[in-house]
C-alpha positions in Angstrom: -1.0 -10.7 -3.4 0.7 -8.2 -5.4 -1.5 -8.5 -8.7 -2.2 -5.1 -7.8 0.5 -3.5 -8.9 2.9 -5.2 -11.4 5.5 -2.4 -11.2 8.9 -4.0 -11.1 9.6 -2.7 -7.7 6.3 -4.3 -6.4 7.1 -7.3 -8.0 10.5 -7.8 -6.0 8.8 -6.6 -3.1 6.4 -9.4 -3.4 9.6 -12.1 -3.9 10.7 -10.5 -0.6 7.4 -10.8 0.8 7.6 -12.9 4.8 11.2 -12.1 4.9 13.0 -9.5 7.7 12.6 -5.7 6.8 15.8 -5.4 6.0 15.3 -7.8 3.0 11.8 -5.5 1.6 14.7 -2.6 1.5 17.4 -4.4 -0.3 14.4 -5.6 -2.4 13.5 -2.2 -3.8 16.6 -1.1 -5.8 18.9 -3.3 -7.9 22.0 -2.3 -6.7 23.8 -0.1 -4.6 24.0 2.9 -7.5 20.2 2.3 -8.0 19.6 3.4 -4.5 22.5 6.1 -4.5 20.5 7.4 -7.8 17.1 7.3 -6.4 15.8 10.7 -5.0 14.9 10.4 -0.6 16.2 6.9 -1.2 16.8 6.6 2.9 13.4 7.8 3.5 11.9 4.8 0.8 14.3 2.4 2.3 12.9 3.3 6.0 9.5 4.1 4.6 9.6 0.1 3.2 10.7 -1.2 6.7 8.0 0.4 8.5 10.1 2.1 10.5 8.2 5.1 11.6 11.6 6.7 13.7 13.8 6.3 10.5 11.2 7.8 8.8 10.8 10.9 10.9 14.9 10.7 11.0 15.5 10.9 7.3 12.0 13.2 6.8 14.2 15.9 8.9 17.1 15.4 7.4 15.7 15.3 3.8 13.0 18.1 4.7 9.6 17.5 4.6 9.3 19.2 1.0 10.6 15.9 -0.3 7.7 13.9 1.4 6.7 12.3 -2.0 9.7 11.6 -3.2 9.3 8.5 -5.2 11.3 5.7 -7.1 11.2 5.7 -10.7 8.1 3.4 -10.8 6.5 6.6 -9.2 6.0 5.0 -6.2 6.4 6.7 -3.0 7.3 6.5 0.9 3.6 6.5 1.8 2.7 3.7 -0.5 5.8 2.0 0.7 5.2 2.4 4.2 1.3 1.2 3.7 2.7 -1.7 2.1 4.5 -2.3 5.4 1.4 -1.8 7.3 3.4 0.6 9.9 0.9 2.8 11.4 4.1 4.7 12.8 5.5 5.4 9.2 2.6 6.4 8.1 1.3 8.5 10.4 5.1 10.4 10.4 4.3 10.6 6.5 0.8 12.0 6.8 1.7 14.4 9.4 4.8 15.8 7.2 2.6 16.2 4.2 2.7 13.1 2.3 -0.4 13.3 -0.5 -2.7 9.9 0.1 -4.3 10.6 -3.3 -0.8 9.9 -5.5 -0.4 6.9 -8.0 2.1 5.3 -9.0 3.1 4.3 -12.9 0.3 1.4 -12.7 -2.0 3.1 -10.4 -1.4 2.3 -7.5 -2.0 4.4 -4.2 -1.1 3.6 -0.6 -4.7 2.6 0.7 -4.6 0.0 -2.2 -1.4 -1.7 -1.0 -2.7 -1.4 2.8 -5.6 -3.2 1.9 -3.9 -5.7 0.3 -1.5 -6.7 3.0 -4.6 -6.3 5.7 -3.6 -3.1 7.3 -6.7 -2.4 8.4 -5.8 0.5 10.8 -3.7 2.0 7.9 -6.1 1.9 5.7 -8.6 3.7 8.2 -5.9 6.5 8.6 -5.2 6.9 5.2 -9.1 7.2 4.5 -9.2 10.1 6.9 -6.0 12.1 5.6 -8.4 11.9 2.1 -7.3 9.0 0.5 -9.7 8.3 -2.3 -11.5 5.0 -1.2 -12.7 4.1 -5.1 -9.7 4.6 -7.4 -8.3 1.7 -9.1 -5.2 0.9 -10.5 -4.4 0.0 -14.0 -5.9 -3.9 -13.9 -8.9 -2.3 -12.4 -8.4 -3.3 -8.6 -9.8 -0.8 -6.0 -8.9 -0.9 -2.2 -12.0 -2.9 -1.4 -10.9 -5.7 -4.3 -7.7 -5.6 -3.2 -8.5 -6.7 0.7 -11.4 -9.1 -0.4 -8.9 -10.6 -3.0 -6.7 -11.1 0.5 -9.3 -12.3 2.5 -9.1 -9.0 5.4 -12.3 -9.3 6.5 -11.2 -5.7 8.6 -9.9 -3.9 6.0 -13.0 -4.8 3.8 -15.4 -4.3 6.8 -13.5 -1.1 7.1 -13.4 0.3 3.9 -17.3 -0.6 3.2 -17.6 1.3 6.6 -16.1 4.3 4.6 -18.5 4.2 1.6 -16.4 1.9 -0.7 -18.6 0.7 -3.3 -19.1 -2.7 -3.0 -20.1 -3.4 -6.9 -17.3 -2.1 -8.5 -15.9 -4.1 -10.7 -12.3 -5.3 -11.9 -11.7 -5.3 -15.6 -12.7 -9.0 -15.6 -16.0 -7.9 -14.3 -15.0 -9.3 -11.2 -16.5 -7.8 -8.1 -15.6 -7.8 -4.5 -17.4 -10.7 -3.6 -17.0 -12.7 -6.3 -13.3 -12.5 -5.7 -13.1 -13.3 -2.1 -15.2 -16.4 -2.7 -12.9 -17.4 -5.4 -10.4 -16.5 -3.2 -11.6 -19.1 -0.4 -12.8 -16.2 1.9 -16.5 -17.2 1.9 -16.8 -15.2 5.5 -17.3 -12.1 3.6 -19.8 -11.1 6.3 -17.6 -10.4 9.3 -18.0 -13.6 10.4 -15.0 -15.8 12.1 -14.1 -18.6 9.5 -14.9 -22.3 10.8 
């Protein structure tokens, strides 16, 4: 699920993956001075659980001039709180600044990692506060191959809604369609899967 991004933190954020919020959090630093260390770490940490009140809470107590604040991976509150699939945290994020167009270290952005967890109304927010639908990250994986390599049939239907190009490629040469196939996810079409 997380081929996307094979930054350590996504890696253990992956590991953590189906397990309560408060395990994502502890996920994203290795220990205690890690998260002391880390610049806005309560807004990440809140940004990770999807908790769009924490994230207003530390937002105003951090000021909003830290919005993109990130880990040392580069990766930031918004990407965190995409990778959540909180519409509440991200819309606190969006509203207090927070740039949709940022990378991380391997490319990542925040509409990438919403498609990839199926956060199809994410996604459509992120695309309207000018998130670039197109970018990929450092294997090649756009938004659009991200979602189709889930099987979202929404977040793909609404990203090629967008303009996403459909024949972009991965790296591998691999194409949106040709991954969800391989994936399984042969309902490509919007159809509901027998």
């Amino acid at each position: 699920l997380f081929a996307t991004c094979a930054t350590a933190m996504l890696k253990r954020l992956a590991v953590a993956h189906g397990q309560p919020a408060a395990a994502v959090s502890a996920a994203l630093f290795d220990s205690d001075a890690d998260a002391t260390a880390c610049k806005g770490s309560a807004l990440l940490h809140a940004a990770a659980e999807g908790d769009g009140e924490r994230v207003a809470a530390a937002l105003h107590a951090a000021g909003a001039k830290r919005v993109d604040d990130c880990a040392a991976n580069g990766v930031t509150p918004l990407m965190l709180a995409a990778r959540a699939g909180s519409e509440g945290a991200v819309r606190e994020l969006l509203r207090a600044g927070a740039a949709p167009a940022v990378r991380s270290r391997s490319g990542c952005t925040a509409l990438g990692l919403a498609a990839a967890v199926g956060a199809s109304v994410v996604a459509v927010s992120l695309v309207r506060a000018g998130a670039p639908l197109d970018v990929a990250d450092d294997e090649g994986v756009t938004p659009l191959l991200a979602a189709a390599e889930g099987g979202h049939l929404e977040a793909v239907a609404q990203l090629l809604a967008a303009g996403a190009k459909a024949d972009q490629a991965r790296r591998d040469g691999a194409t949106a369609l040709l991954r969800a196939a391989y994936g399984g996810h042969q309902q490509a079409d919007g159809d509901t899967p027998h």
